[in-house]
OpenMM code with the backbone's topology and positions (N, CA, C; nanometers):
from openmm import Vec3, app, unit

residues = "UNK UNK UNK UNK UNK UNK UNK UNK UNK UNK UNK UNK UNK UNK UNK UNK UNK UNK UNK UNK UNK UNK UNK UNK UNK UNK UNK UNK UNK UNK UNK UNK UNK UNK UNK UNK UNK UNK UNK UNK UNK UNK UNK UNK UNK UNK UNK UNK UNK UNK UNK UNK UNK UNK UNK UNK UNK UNK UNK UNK UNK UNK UNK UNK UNK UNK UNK UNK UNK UNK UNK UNK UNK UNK UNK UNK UNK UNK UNK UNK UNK UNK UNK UNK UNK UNK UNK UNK UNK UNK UNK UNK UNK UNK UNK UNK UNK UNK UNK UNK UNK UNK UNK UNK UNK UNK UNK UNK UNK UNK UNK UNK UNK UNK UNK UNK UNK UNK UNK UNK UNK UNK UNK UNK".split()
positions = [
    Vec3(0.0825, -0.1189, 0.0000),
    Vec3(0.0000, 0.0000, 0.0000),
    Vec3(0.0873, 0.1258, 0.0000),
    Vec3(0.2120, 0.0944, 0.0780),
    Vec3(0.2869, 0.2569, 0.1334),
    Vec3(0.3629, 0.2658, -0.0755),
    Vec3(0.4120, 0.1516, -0.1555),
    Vec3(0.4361, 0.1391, -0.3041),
    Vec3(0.3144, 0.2266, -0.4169),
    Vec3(0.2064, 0.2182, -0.3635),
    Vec3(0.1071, 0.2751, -0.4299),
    Vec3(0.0854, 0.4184, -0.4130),
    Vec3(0.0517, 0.4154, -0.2549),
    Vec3(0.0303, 0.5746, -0.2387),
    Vec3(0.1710, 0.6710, -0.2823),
    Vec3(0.3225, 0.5912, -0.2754),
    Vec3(0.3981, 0.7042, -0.3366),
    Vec3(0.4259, 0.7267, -0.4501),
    Vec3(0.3108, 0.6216, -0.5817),
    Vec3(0.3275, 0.6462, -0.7184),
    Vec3(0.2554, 0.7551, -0.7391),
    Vec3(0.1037, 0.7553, -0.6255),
    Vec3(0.0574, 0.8699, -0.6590),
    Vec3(0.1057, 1.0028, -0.6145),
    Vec3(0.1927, 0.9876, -0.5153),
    Vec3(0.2389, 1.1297, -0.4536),
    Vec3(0.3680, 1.1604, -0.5046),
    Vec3(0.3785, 1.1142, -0.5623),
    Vec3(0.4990, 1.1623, -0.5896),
    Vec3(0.5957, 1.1478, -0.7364),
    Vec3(0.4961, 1.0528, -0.7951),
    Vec3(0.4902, 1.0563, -0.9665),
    Vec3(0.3778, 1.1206, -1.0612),
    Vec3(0.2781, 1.1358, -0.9611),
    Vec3(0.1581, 1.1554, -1.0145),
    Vec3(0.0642, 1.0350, -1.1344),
    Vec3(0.0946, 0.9052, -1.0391),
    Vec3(0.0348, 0.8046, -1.1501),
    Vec3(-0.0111, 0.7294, -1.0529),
    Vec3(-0.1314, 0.7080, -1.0758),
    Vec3(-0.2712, 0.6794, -1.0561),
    Vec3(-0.1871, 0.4745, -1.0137),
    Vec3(-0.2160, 0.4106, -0.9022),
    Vec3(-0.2072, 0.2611, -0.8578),
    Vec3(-0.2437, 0.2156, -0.7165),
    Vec3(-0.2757, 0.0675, -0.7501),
    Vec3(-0.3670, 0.0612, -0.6349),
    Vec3(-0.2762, -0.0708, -0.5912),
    Vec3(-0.2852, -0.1304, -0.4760),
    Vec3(-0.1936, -0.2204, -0.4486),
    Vec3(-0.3076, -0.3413, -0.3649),
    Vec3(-0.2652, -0.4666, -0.4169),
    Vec3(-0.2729, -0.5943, -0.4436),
    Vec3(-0.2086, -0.6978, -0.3475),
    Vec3(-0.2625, -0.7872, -0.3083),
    Vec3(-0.1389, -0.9035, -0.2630),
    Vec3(-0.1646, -0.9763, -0.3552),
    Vec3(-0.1106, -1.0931, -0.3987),
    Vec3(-0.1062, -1.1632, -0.4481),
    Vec3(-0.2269, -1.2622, -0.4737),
    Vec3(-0.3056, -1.3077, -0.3645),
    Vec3(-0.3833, -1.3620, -0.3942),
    Vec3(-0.4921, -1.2764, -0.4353),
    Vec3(-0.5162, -1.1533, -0.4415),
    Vec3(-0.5741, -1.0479, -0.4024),
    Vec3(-0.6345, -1.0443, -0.5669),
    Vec3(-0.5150, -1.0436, -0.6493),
    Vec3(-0.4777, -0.9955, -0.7776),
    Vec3(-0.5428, -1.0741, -0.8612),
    Vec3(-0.5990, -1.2566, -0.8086),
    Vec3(-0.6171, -1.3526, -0.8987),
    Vec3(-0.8144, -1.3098, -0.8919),
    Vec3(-0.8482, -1.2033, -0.7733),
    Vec3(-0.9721, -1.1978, -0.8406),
    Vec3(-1.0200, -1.1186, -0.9211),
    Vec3(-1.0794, -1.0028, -0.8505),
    Vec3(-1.1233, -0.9154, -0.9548),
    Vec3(-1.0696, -0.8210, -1.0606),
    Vec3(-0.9404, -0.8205, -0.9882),
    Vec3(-0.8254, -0.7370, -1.0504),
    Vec3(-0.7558, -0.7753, -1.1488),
    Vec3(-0.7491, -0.9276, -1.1934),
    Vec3(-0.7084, -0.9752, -1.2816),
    Vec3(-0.7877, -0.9701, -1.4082),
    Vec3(-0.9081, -0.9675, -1.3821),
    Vec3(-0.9822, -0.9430, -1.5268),
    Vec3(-0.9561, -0.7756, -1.6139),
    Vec3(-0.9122, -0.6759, -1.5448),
    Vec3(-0.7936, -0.5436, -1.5778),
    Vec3(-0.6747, -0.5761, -1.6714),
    Vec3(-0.6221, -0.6977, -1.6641),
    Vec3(-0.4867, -0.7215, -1.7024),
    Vec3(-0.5074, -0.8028, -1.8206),
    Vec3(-0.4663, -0.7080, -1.9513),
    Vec3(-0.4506, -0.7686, -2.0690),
    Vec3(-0.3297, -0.6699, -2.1369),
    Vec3(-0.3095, -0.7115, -2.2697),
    Vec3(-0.1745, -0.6652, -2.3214),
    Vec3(-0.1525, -0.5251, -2.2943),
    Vec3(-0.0013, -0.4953, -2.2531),
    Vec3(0.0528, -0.3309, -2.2263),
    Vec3(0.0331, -0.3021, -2.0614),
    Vec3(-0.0697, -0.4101, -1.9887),
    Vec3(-0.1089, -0.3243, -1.8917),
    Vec3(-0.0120, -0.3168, -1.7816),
    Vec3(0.0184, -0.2391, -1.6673),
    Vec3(0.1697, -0.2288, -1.6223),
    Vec3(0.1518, -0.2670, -1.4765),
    Vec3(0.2493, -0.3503, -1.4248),
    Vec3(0.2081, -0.3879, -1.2984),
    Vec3(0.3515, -0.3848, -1.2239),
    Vec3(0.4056, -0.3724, -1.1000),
    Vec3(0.4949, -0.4133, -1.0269),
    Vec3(0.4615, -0.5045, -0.9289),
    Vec3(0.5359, -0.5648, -0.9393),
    Vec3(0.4877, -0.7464, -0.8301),
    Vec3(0.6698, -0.6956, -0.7674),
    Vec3(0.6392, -0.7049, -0.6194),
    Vec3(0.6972, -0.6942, -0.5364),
    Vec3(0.7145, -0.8546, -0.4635),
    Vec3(0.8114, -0.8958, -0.5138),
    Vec3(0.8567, -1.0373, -0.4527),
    Vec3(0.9790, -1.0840, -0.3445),
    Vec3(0.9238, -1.0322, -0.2012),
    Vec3(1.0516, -1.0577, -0.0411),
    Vec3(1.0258, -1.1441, -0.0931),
    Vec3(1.1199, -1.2098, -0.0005),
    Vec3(1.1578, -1.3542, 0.0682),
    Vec3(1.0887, -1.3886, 0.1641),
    Vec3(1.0287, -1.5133, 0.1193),
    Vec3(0.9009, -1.5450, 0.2355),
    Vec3(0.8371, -1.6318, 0.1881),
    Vec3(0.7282, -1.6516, 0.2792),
    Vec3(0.6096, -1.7803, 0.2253),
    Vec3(0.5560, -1.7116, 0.0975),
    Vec3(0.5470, -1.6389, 0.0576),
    Vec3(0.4618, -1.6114, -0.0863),
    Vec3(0.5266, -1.5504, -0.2262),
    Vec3(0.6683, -1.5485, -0.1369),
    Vec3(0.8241, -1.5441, -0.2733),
    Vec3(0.7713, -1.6058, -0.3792),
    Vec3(0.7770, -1.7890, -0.4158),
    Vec3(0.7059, -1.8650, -0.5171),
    Vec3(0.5952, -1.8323, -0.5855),
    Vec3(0.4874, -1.8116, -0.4863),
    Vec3(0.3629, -1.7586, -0.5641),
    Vec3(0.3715, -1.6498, -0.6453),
    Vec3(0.4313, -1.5085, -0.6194),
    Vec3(0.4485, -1.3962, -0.6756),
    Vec3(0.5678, -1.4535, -0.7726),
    Vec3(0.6184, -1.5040, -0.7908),
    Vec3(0.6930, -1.5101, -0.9120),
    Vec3(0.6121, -1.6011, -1.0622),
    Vec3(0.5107, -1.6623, -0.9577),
    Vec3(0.4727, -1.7539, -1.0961),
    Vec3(0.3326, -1.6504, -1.1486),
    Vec3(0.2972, -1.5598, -1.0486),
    Vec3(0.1877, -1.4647, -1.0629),
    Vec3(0.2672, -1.3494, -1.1591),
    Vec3(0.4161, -1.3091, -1.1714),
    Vec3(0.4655, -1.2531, -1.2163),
    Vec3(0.4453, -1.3135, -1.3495),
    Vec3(0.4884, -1.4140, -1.3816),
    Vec3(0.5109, -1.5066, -1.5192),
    Vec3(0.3841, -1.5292, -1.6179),
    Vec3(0.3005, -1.5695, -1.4986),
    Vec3(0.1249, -1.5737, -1.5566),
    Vec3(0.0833, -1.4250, -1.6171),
    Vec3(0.1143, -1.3272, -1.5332),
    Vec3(0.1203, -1.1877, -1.6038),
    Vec3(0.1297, -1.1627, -1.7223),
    Vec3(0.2839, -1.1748, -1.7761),
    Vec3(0.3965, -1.1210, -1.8722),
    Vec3(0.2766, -1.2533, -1.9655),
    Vec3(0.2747, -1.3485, -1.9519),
    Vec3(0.1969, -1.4466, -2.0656),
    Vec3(0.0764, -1.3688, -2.1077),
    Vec3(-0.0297, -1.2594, -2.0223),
    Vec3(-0.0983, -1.2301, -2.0735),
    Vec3(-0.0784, -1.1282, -2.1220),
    Vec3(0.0593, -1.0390, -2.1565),
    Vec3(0.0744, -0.9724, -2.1921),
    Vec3(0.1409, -0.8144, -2.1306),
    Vec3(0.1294, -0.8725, -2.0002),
    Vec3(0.1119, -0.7443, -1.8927),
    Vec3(0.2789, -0.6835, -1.8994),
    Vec3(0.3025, -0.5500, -1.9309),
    Vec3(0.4172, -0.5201, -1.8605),
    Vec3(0.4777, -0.5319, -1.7025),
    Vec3(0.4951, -0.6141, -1.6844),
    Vec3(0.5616, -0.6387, -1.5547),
    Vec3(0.6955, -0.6216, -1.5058),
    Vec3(0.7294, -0.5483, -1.3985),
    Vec3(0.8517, -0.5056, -1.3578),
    Vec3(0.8394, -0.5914, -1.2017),
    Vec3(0.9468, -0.6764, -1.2301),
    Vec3(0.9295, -0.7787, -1.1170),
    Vec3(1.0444, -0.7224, -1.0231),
    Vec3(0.9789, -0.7025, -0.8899),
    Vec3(1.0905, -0.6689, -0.7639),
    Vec3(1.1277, -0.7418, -0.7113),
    Vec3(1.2297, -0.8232, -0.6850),
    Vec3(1.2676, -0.9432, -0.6104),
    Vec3(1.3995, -0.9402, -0.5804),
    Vec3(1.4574, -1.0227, -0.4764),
    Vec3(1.5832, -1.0155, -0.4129),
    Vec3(1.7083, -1.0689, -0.5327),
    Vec3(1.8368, -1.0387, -0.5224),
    Vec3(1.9579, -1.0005, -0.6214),
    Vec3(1.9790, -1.1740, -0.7148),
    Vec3(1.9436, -1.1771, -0.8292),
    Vec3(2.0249, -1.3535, -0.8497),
    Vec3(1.8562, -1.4065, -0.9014),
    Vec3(1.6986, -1.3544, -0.8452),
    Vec3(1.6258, -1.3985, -0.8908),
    Vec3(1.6048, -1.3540, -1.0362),
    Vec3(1.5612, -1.5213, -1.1326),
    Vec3(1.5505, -1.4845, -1.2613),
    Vec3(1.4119, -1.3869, -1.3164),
    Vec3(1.4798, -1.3264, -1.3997),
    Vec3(1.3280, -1.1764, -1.4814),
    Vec3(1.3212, -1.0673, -1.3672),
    Vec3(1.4295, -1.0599, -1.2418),
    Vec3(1.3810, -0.9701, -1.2117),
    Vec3(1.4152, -0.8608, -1.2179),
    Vec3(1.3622, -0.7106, -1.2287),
    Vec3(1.4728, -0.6138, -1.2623),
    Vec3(1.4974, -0.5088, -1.1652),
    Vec3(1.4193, -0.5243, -1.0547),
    Vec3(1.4329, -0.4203, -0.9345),
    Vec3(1.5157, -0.4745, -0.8577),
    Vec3(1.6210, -0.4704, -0.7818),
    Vec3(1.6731, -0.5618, -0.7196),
    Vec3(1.5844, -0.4965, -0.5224),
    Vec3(1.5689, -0.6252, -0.4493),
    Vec3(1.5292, -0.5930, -0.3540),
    Vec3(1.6102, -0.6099, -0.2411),
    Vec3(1.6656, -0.5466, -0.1560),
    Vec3(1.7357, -0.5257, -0.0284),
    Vec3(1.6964, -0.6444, 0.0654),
    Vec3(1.7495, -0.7546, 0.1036),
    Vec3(1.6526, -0.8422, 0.2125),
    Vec3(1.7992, -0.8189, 0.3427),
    Vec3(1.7133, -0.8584, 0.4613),
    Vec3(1.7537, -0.8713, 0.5667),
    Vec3(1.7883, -0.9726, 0.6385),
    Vec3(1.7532, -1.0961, 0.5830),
    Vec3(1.8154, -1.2454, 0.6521),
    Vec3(1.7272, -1.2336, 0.7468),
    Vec3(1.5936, -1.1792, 0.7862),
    Vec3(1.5129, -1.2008, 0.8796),
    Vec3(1.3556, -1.1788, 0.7894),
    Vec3(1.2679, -1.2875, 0.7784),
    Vec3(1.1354, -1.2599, 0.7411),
    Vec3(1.0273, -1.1708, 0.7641),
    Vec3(1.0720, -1.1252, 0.8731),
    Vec3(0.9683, -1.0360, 0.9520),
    Vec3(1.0145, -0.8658, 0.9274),
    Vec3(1.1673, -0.8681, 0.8664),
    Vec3(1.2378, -0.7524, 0.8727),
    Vec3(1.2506, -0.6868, 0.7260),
    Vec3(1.2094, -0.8467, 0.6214),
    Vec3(1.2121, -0.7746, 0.4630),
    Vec3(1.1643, -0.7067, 0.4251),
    Vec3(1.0232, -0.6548, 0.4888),
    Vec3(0.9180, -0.5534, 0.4017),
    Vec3(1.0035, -0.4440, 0.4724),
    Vec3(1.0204, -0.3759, 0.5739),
    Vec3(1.0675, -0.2888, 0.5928),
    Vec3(1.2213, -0.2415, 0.4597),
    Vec3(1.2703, -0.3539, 0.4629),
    Vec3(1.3979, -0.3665, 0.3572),
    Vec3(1.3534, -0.3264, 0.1875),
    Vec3(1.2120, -0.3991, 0.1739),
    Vec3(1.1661, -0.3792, 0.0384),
    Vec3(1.1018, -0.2392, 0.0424),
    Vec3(1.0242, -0.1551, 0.1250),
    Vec3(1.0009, -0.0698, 0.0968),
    Vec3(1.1068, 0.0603, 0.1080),
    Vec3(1.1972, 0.0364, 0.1445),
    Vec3(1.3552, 0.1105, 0.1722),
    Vec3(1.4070, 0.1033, -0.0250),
    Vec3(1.3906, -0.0067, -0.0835),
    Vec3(1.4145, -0.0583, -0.2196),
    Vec3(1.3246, 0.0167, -0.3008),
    Vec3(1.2161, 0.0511, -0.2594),
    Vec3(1.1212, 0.0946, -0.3316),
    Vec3(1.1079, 0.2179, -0.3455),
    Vec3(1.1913, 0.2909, -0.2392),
    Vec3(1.1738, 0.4214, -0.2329),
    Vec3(1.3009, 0.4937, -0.3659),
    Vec3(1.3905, 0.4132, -0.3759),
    Vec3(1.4823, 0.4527, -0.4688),
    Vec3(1.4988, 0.4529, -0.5906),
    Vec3(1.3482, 0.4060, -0.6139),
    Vec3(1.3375, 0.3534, -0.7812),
    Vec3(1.1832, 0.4384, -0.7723),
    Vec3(1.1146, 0.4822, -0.6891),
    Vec3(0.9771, 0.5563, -0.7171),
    Vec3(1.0521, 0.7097, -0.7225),
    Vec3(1.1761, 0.7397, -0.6301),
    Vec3(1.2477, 0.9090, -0.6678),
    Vec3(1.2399, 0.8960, -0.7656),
    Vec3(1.3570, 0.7918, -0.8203),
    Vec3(1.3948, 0.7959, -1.0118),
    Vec3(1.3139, 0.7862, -1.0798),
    Vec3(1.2130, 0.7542, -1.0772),
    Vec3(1.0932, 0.7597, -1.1312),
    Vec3(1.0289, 0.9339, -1.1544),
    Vec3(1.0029, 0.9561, -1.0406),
    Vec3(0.9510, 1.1065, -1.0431),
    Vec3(1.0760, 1.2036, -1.1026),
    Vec3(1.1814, 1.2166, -1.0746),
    Vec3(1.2947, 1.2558, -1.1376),
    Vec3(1.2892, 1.2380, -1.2608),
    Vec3(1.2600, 1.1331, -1.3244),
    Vec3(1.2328, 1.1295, -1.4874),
    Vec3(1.1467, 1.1674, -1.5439),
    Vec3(1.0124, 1.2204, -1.4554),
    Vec3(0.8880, 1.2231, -1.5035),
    Vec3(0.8933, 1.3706, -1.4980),
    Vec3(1.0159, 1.4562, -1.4653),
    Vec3(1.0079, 1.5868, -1.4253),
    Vec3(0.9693, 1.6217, -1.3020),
    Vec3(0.9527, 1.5826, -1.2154),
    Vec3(0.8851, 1.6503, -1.0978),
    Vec3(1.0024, 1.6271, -0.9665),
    Vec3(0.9323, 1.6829, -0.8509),
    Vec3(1.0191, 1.6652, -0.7361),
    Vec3(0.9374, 1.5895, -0.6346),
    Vec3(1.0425, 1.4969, -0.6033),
    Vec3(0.9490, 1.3841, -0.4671),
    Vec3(0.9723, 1.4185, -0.3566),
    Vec3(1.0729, 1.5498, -0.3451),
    Vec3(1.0611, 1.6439, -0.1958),
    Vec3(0.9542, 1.7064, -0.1690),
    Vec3(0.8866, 1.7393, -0.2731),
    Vec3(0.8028, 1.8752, -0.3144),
    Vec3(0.6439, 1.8094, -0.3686),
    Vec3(0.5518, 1.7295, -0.3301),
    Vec3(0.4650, 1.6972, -0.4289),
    Vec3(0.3727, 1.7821, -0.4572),
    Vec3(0.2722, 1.7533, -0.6008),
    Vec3(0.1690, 1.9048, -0.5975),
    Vec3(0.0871, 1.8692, -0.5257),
    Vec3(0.0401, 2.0198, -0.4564),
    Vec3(-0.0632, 1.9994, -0.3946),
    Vec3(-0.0730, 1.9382, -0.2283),
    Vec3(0.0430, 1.8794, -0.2002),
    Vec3(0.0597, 1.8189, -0.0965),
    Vec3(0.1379, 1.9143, 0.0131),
    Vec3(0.1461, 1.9109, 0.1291),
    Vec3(0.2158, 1.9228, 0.2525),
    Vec3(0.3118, 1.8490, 0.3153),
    Vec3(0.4022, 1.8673, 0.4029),
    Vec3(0.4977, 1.7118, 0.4538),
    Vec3(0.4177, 1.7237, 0.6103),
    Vec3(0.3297, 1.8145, 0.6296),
    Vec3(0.2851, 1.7719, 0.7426),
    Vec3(0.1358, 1.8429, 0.7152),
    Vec3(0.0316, 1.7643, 0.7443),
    Vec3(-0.0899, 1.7536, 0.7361),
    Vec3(-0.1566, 1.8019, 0.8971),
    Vec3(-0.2119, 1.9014, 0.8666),
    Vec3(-0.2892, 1.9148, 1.0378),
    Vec3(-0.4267, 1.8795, 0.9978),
    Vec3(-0.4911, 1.8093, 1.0855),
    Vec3(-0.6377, 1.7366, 1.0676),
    Vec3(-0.7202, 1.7833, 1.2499),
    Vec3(-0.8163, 1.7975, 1.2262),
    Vec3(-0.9070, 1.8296, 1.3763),
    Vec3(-0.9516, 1.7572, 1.4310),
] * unit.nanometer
topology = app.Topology()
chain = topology.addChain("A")
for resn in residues:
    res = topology.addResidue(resn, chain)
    for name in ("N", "CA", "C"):
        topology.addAtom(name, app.Element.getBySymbol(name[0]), res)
């Protein structure tokens, strides 16, 4: 979820975030040729699944940019792990943050600065 909300804040592109099993329902009928997805694959019980959910993807056509730890095959994000299961997401979203800057950096904009936004929000 924290992968999604900073495509929108800070690239200005519209994504909604998925687990894996999440993806095989309604969300999968969305995914036909061109359509663009990032599958975020730690190390963990659902490593396997997201890679073959990655593969099932790319067959239907989907642009897929697979995130997964250094040495896994098709993948092109490389992901930071920690040798502890409980400690990778923190590690993957640390990974994620360095490729959503470059992202906004290419897209022209600043991910210090988003439009429209504040770095601190006062609410009542």
């Amino acid at each position: 979820m924290e992968a999604a909300l900073k495509f929108k804040e800070v690239c200005g592109i519209q994504a909604e975030a998925y687990s894996g099993a999440e993806v095989q329902h309604g969300p999968m009928a969305l995914v036909e040729s061109g359509f663009p997805m990032l599958v975020l694959a730690p190390p963990g019980p659902a490593f396997e699944g997201l890679l073959v959910l990655a593969r099932q993807m790319r067959e239907r056509g989907a642009r897929v940019l697979l995130a997964a730890p250094p040495g896994t095959p098709d993948a092109e994000l490389p992901l930071a792990a920690t040798g502890h299961v409980d400690l990778d997401p923190v590690a993957v979203v640390q990974s994620f943050y360095r490729m959503v800057e470059a992202l906004a950096l290419a897209r022209g904009l600043n991910p210090d600065q988003p439009r429209h936004l504040n770095k601190v929000t006062r609410t009542q």
